[in-house]
MOPAC internal coordinates of N, CA, C and O (Angstrom, degrees):
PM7 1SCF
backbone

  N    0.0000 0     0.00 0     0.00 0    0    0    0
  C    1.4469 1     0.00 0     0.00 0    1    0    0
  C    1.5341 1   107.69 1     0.00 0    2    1    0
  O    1.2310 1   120.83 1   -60.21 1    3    2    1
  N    1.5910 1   116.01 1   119.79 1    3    2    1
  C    1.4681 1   115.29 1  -179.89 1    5    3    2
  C    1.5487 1   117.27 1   -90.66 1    6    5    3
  O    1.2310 1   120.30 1    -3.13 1    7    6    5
  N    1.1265 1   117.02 1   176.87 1    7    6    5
  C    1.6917 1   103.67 1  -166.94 1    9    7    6
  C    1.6849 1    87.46 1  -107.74 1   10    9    7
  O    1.2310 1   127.00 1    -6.66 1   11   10    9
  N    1.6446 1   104.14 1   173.34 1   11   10    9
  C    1.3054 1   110.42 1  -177.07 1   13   11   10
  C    1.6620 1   111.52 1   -88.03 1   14   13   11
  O    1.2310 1   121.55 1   -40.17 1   15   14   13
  N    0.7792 1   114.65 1   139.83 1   15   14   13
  C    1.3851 1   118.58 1   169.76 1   17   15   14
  C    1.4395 1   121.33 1   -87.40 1   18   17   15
  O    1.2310 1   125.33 1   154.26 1   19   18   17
  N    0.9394 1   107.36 1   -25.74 1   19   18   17
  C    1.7118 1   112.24 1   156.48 1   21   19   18
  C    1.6175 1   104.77 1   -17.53 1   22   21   19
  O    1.2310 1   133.25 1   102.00 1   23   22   21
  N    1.2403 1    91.99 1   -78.00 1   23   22   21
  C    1.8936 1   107.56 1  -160.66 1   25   23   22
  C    1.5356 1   103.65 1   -41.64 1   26   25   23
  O    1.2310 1   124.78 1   126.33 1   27   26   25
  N    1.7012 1   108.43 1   -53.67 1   27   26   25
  C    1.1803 1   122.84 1   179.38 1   29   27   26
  C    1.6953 1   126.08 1   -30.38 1   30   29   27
  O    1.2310 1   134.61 1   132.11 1   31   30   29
  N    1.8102 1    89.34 1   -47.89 1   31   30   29
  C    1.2855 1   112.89 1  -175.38 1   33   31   30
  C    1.6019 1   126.09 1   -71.03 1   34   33   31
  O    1.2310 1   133.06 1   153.21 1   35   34   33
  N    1.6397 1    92.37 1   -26.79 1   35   34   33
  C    1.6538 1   119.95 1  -154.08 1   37   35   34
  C    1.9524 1    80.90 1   -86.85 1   38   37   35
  O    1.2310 1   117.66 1   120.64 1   39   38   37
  N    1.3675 1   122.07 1   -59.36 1   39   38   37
  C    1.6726 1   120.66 1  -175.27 1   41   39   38
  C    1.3361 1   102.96 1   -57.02 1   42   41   39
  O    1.2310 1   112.58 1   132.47 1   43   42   41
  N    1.3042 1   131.61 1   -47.53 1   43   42   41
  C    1.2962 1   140.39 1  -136.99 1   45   43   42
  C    1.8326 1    80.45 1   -79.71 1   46   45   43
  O    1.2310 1   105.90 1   115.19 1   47   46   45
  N    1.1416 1   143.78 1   -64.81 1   47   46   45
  C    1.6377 1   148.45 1  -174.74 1   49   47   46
  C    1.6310 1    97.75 1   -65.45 1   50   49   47
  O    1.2310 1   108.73 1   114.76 1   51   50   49
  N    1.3052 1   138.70 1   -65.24 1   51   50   49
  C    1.3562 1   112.50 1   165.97 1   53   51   50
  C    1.7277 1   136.01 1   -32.72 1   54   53   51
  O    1.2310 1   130.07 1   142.75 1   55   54   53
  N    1.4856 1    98.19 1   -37.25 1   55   54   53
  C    1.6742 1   111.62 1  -172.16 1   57   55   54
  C    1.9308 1    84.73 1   -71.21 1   58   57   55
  O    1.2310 1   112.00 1   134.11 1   59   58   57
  N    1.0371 1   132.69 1   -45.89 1   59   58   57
  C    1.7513 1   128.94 1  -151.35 1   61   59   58
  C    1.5886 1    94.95 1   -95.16 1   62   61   59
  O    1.2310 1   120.34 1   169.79 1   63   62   61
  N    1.7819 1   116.96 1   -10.21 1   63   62   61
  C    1.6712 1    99.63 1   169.20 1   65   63   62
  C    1.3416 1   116.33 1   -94.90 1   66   65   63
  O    1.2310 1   122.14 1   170.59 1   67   66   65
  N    1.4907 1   113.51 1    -9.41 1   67   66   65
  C    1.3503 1   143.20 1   159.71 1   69   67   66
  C    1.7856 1   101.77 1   -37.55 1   70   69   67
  O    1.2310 1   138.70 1    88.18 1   71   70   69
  N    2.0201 1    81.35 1   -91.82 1   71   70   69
  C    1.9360 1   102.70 1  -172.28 1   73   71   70
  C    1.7961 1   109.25 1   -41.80 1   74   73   71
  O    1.2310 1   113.88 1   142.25 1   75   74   73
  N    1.5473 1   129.19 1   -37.75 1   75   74   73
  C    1.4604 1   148.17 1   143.94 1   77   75   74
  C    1.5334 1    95.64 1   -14.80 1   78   77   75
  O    1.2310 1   104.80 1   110.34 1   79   78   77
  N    0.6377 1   145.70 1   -69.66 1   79   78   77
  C    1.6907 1   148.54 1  -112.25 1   81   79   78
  C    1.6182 1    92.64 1  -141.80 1   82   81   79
  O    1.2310 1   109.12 1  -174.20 1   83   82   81
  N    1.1631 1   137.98 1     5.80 1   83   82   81
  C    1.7074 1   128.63 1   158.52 1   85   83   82
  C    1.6018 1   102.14 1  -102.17 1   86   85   83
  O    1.2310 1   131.00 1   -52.84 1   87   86   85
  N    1.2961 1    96.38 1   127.16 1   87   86   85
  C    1.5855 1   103.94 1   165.00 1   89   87   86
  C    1.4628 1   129.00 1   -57.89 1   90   89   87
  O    1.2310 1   119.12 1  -112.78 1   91   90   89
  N    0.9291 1   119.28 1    67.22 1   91   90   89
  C    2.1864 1    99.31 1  -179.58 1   93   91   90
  C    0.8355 1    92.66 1   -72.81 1   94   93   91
  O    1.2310 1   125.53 1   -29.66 1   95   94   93
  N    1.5171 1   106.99 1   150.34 1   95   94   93
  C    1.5024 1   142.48 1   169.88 1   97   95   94
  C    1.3033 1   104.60 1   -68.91 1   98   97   95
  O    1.2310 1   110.22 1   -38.12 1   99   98   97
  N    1.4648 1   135.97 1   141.88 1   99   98   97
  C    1.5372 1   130.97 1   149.59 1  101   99   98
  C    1.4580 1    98.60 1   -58.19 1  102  101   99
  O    1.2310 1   131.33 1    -0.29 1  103  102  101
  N    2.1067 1    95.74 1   179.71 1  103  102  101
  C    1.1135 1    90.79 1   178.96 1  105  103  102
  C    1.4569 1   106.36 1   -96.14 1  106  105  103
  O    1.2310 1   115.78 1     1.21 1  107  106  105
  N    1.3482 1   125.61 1  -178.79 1  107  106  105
  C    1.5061 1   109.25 1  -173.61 1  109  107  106
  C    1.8081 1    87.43 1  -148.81 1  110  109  107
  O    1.2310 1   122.19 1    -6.09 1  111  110  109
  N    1.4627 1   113.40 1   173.91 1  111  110  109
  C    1.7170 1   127.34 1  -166.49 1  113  111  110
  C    1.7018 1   104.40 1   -88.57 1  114  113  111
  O    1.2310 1   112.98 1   -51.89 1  115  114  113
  N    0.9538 1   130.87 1   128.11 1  115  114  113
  C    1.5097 1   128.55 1   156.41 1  117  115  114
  C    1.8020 1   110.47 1   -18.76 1  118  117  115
  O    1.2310 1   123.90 1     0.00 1  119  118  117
  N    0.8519 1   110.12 1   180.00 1  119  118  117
  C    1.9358 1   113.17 1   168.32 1  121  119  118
  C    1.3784 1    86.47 1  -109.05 1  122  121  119
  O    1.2310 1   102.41 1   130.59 1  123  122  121
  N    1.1485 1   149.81 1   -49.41 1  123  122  121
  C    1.5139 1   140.19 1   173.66 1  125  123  122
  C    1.5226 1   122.41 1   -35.81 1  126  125  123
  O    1.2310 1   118.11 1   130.14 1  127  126  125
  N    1.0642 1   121.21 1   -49.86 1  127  126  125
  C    2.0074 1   128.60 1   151.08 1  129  127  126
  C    1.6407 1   109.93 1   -37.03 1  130  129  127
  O    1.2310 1   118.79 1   139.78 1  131  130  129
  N    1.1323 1   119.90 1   -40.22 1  131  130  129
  C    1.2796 1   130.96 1   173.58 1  133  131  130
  C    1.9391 1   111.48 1   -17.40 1  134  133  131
  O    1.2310 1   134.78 1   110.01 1  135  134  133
  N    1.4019 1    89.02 1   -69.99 1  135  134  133
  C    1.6447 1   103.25 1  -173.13 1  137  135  134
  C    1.3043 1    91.52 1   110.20 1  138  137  135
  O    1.2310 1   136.23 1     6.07 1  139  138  137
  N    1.6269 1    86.18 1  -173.93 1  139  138  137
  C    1.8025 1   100.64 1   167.60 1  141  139  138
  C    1.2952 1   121.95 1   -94.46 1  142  141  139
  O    1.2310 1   126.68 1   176.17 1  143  142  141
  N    0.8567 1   104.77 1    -3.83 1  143  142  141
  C    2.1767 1   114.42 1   173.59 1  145  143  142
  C    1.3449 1   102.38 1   -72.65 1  146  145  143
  O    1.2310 1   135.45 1   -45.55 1  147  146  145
  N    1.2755 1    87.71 1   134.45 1  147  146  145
  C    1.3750 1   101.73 1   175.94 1  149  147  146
  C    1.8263 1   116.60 1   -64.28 1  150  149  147
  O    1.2310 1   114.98 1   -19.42 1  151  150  149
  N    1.0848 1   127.13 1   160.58 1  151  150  149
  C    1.9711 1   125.07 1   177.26 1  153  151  150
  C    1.6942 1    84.19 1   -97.56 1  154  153  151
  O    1.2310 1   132.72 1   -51.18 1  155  154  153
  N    1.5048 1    93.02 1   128.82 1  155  154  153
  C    1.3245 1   129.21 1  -178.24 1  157  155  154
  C    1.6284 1   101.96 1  -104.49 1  158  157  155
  O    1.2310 1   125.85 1   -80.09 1  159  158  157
  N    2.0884 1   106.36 1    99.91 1  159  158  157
  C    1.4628 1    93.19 1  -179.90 1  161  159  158
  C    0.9382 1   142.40 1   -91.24 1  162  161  159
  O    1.2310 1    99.42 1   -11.58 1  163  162  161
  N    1.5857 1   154.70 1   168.42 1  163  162  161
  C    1.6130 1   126.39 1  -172.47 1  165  163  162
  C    1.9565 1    79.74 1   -90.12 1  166  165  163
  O    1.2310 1   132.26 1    -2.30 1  167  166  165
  N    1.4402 1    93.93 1   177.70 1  167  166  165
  C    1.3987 1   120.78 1   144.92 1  169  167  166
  C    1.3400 1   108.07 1  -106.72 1  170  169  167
  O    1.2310 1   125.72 1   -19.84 1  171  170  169
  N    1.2685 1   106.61 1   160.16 1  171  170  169
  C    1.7769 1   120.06 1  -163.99 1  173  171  170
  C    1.5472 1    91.51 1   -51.12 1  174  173  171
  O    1.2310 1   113.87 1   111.53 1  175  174  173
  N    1.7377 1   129.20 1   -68.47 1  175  174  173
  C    1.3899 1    97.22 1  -178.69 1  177  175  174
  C    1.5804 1   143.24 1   -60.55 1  178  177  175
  O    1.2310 1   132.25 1  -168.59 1  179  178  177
  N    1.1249 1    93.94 1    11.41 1  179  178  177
  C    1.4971 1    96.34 1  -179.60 1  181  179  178
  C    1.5697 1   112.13 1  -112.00 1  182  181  179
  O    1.2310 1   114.14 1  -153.89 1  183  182  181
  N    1.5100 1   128.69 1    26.11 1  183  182  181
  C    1.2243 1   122.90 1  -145.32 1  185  183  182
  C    1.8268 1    77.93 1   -97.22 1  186  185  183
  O    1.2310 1   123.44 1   -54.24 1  187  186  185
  N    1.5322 1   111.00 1   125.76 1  187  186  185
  C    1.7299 1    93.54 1   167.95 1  189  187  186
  C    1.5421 1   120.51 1   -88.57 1  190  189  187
  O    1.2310 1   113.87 1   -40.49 1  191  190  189
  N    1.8239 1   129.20 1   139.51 1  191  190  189
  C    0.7776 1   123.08 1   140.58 1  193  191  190
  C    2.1101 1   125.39 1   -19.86 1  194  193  191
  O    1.2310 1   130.98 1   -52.12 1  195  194  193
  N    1.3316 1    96.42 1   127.88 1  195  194  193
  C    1.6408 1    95.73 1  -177.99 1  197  195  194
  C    1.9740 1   110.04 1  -157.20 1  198  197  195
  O    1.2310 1   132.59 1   -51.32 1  199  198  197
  N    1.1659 1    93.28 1   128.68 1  199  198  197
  C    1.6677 1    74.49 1   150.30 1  201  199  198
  C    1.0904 1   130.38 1  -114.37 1  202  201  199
  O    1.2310 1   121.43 1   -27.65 1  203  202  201
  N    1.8291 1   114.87 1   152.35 1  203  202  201
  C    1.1438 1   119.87 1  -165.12 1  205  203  202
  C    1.6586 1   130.09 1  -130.50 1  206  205  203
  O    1.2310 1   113.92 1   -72.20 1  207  206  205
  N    1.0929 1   129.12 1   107.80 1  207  206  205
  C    1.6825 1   114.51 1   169.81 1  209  207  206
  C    1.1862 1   128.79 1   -64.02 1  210  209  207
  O    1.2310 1   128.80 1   -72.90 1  211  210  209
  N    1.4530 1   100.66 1   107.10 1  211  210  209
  C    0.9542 1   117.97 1   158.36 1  213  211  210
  C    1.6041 1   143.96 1  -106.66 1  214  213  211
  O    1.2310 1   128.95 1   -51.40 1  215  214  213
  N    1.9673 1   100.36 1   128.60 1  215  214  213
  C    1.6345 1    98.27 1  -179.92 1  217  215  214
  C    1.5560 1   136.26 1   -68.77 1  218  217  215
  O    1.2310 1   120.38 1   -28.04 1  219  218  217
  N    1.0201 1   116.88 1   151.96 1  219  218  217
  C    1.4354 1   129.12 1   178.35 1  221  219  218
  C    1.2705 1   110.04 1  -109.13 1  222  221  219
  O    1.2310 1   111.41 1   -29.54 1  223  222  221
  N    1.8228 1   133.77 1   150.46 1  223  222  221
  C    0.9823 1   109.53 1   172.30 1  225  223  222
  C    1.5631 1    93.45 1  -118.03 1  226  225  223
  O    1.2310 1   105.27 1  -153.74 1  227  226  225
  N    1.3083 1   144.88 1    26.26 1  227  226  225
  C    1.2723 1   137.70 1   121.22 1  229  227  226
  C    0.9878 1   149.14 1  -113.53 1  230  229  227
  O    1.2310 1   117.91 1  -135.66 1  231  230  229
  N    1.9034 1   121.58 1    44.34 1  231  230  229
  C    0.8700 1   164.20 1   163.18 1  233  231  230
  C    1.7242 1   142.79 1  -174.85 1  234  233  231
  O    1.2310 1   126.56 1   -19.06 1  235  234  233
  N    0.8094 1   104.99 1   160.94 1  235  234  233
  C    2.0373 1   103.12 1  -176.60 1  237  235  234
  C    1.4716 1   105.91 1   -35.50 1  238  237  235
  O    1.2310 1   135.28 1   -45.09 1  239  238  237
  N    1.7579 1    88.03 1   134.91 1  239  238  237
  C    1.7382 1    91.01 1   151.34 1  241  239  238
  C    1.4305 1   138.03 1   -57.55 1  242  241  239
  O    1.2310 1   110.09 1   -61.83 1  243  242  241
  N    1.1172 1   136.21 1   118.17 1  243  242  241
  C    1.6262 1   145.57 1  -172.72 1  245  243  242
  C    1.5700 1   118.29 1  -115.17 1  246  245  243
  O    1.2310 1   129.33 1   -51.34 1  247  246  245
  N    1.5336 1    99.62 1   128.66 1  247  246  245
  C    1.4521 1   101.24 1  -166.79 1  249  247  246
  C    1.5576 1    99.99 1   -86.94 1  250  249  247
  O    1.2310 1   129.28 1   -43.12 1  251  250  249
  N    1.3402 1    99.72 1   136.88 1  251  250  249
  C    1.7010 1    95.39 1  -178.51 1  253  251  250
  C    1.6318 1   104.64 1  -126.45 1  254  253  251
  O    1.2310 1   118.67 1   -18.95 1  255  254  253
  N    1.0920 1   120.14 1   161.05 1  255  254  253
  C    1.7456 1   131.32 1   151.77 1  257  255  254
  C    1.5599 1   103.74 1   -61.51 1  258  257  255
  O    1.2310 1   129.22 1   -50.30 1  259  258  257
  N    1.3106 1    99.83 1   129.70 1  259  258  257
  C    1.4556 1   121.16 1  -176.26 1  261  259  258
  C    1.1437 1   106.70 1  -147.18 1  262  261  259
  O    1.2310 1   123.57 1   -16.48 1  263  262  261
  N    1.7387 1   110.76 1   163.52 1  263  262  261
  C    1.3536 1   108.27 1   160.71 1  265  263  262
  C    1.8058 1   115.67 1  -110.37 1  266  265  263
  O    1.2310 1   105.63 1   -49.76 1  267  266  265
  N    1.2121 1   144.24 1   130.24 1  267  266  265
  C    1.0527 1   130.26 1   173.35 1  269  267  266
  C    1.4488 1   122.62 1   -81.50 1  270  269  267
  O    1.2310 1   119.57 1   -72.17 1  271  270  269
  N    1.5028 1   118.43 1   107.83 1  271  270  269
  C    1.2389 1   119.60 1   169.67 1  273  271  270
  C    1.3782 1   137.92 1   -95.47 1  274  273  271
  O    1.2310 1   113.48 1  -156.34 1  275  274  273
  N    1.3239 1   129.93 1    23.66 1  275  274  273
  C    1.0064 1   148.33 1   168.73 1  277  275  274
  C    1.7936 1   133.22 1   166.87 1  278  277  275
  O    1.2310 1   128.77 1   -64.34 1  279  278  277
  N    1.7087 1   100.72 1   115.66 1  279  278  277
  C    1.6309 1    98.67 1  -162.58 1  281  279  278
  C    1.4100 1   101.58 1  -137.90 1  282  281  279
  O    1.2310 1   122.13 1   -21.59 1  283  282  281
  N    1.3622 1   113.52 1   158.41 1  283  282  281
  C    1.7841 1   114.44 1   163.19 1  285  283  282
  C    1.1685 1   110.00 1  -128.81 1  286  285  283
  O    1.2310 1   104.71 1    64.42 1  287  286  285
  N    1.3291 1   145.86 1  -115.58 1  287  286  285
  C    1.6131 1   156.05 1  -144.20 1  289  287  286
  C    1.3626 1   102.17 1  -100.77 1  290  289  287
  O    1.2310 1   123.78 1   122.94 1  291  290  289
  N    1.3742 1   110.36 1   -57.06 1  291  290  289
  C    1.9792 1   121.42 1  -158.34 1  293  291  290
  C    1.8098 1    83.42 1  -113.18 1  294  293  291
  O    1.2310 1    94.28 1    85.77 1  295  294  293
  N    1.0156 1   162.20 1   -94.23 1  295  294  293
  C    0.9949 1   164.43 1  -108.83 1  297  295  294
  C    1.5383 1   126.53 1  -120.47 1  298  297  295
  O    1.2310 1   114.79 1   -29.07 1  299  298  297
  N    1.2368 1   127.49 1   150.93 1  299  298  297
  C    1.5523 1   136.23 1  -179.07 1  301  299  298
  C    1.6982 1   108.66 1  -138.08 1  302  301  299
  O    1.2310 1   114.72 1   -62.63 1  303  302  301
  N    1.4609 1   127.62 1   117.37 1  303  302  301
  C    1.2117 1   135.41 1  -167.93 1  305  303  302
  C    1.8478 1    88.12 1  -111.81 1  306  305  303
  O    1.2310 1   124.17 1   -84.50 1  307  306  305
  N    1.5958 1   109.60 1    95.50 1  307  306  305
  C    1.6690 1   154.21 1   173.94 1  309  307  306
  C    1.5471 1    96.73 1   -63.34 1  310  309  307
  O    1.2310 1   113.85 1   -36.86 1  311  310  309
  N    1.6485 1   129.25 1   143.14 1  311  310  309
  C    0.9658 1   126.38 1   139.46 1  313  311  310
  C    1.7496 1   110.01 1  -137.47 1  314  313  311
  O    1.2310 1   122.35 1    -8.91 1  315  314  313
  N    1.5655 1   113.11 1   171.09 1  315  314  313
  C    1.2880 1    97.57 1  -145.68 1  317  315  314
  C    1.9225 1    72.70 1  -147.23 1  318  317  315
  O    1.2310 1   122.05 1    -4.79 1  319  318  317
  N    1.2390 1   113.68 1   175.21 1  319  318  317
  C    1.4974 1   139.85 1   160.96 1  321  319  318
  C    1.2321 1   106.19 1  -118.95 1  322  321  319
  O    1.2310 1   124.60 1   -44.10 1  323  322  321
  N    1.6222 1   108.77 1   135.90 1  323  322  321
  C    1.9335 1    94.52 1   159.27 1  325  323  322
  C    2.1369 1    88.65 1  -163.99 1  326  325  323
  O    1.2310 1   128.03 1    14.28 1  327  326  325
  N    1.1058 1   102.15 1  -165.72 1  327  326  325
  C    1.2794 1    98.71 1  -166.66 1  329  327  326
  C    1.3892 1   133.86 1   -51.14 1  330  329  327
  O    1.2310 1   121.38 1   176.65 1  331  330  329
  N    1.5980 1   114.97 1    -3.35 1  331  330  329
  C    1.3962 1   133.72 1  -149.02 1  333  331  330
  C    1.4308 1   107.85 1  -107.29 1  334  333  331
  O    1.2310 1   128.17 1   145.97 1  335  334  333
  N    1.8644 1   101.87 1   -34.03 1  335  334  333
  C    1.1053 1   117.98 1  -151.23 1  337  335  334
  C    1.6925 1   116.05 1   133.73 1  338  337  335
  O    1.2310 1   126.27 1     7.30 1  339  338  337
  N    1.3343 1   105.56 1  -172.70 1  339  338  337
  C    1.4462 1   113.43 1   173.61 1  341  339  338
  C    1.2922 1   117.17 1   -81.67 1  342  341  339
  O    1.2310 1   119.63 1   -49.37 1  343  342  341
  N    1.4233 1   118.31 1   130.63 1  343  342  341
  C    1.8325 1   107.92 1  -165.52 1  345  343  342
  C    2.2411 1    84.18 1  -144.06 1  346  345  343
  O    1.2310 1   137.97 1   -25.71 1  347  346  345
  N    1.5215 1    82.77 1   154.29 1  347  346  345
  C    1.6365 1    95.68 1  -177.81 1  349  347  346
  C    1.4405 1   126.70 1  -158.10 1  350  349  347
  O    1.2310 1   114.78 1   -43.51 1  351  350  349
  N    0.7703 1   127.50 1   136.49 1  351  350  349
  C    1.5060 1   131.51 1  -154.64 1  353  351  350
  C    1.9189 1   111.81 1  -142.05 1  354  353  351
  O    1.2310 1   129.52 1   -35.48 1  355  354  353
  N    1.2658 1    99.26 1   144.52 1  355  354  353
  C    1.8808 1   100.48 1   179.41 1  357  355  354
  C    1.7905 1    96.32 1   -99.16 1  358  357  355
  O    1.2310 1   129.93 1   -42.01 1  359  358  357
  N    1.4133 1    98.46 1   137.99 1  359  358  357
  C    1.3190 1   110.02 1   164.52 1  361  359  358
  C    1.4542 1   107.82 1  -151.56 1  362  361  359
  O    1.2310 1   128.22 1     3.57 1  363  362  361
  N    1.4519 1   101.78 1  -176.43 1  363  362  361
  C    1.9906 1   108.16 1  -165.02 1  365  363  362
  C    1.6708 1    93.18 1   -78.81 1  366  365  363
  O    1.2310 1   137.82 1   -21.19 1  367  366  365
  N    1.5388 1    83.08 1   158.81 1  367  366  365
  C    1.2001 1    85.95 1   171.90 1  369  367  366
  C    1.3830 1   143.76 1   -96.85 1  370  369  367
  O    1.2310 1   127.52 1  -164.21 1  371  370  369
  N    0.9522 1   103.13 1    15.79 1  371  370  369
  C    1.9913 1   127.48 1   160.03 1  373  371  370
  C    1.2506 1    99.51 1   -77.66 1  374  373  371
  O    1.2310 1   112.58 1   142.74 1  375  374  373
  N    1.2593 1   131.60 1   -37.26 1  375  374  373
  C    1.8787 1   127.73 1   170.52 1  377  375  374
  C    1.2697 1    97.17 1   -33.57 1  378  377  375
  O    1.2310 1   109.45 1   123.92 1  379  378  377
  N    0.9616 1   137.38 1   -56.08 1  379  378  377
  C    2.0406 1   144.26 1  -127.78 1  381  379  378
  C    1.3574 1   113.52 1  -128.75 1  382  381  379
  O    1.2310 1   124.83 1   -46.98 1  383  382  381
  N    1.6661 1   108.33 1   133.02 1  383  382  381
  C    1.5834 1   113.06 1  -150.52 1  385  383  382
  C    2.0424 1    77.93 1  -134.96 1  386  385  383
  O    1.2310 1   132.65 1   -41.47 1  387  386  385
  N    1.3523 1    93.16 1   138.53 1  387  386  385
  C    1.7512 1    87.51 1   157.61 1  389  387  386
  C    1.5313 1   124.61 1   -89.49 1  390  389  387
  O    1.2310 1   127.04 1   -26.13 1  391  390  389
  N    1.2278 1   104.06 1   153.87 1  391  390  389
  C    1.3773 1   107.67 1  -153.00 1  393  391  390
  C    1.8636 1    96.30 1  -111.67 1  394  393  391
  O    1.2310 1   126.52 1   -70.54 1  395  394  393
  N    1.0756 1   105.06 1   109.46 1  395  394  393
  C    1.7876 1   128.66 1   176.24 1  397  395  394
  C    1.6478 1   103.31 1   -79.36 1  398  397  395
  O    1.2310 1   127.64 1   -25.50 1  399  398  397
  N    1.4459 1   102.90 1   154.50 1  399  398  397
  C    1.7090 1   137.52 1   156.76 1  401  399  398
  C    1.3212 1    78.06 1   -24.74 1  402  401  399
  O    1.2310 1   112.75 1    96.70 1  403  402  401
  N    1.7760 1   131.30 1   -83.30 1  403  402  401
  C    1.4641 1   121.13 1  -131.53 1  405  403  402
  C    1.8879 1   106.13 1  -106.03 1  406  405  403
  O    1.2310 1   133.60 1  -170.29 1  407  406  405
  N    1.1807 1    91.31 1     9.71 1  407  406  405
  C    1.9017 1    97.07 1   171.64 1  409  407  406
  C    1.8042 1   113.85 1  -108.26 1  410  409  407
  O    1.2310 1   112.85 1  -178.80 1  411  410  409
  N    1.2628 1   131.12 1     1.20 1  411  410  409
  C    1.3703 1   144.88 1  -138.37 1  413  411  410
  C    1.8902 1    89.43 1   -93.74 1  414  413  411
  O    1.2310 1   127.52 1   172.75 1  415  414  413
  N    1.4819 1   103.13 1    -7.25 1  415  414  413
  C    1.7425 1   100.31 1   170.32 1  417  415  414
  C    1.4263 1    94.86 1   -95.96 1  418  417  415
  O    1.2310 1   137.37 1    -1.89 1  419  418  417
  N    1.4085 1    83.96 1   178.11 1  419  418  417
  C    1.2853 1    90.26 1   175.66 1  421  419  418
  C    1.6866 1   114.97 1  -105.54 1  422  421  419
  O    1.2310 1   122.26 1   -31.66 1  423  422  421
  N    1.3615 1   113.28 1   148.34 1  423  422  421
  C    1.4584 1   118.78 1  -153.99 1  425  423  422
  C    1.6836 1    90.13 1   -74.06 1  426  425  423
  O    1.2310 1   125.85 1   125.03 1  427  426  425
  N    0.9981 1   106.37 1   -54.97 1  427  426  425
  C    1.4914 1   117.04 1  -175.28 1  429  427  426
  C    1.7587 1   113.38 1   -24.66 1  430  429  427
  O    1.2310 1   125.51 1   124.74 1  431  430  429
  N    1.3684 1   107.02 1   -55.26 1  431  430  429
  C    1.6780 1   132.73 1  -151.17 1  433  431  430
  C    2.1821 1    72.30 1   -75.39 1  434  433  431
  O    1.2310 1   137.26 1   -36.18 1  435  434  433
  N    1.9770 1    84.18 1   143.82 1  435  434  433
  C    1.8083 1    93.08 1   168.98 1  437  435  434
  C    1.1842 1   111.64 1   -91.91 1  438  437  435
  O    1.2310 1   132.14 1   -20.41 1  439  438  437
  N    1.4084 1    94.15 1   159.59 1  439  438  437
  C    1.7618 1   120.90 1  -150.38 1  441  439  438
  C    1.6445 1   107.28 1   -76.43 1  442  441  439
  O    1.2310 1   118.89 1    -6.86 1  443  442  441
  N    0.9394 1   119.73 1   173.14 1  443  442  441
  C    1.9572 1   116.27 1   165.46 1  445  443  442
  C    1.0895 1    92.94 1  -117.19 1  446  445  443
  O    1.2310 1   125.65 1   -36.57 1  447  446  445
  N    1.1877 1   106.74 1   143.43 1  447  446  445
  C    1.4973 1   131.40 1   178.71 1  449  447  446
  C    1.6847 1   121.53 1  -109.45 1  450  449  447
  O    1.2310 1   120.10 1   180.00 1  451  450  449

C-alpha cells in the first residue's frame, strides 16, 4: 500500500507560502567599507533613479530598479519597493548604474525586433 502524495503536495505549497512571506534581509557592506568620506544624502527630490545588484544570502544577486539615497567614493546606500514594503541595503559602487529615459527597461527582458 503506497502513501498519497496529495498530503505531500498539500505541506510541500504551504511550507513555500510560508518561506514567501519571511523577510530576508539582503546582504548589505560593513560601515568600515564606508571609507573616510562622509555619505552624501539625497533629499527625497534628489533621490536618483538607478539600477542596482543586489546580494542575497539565500539566493543570486539580482539587479533591481532602485533609488539611491545616499553615497560617497566606495559606496551607494539603494532603496527599493517590493511586496513587503520599502527595503534598502549599502553596496559598492560599481554595483549601481543610473537609470535614463531610454534604460528604464530592463536590459535583461528580450528586445523587439
Amino acid at each position: 500500500m503506497g502513501t498519497s502524495k496529495r498530503y505531500a503536495q498539500h505541506y510541500d505549497g504551504l511550507m513555500r507560502e510560508r518561506l514567501d512571506e519571511v523577510r530576508i534581509p539582503p546582504c548589505t557592506l560593513p560601515h568600515h567599507a564606508f571609507g573616510p568620506d562622509d555619505i552624501r544624502w539625497a533629499k527625497p527630490s534628489e533621490k536618483q533613479s538607478v539600477w542596482a545588484w543586489i546580494s542575497w544570502p539565500h539566493k543570486p544577486a539580482e539587479r533591481l530598479a532602485a533609488r539611491a539615497i545616499g553615497w560617497n567614493d566606495r559606496v551607494v546606500i539603494v532603496e527599493w519597493d517590493d511586496r513587503t514594503g520599502t527595503r534598502n541595503t549599502v553596496v559598492w559602487r560599481n554595483a549601481v548604474t543610473l537609470r535614463t529615459a531610454g534604460t528604464d527597461a530592463d536590459p535583461r527582458a528580450p528586445r523587439e525586433r
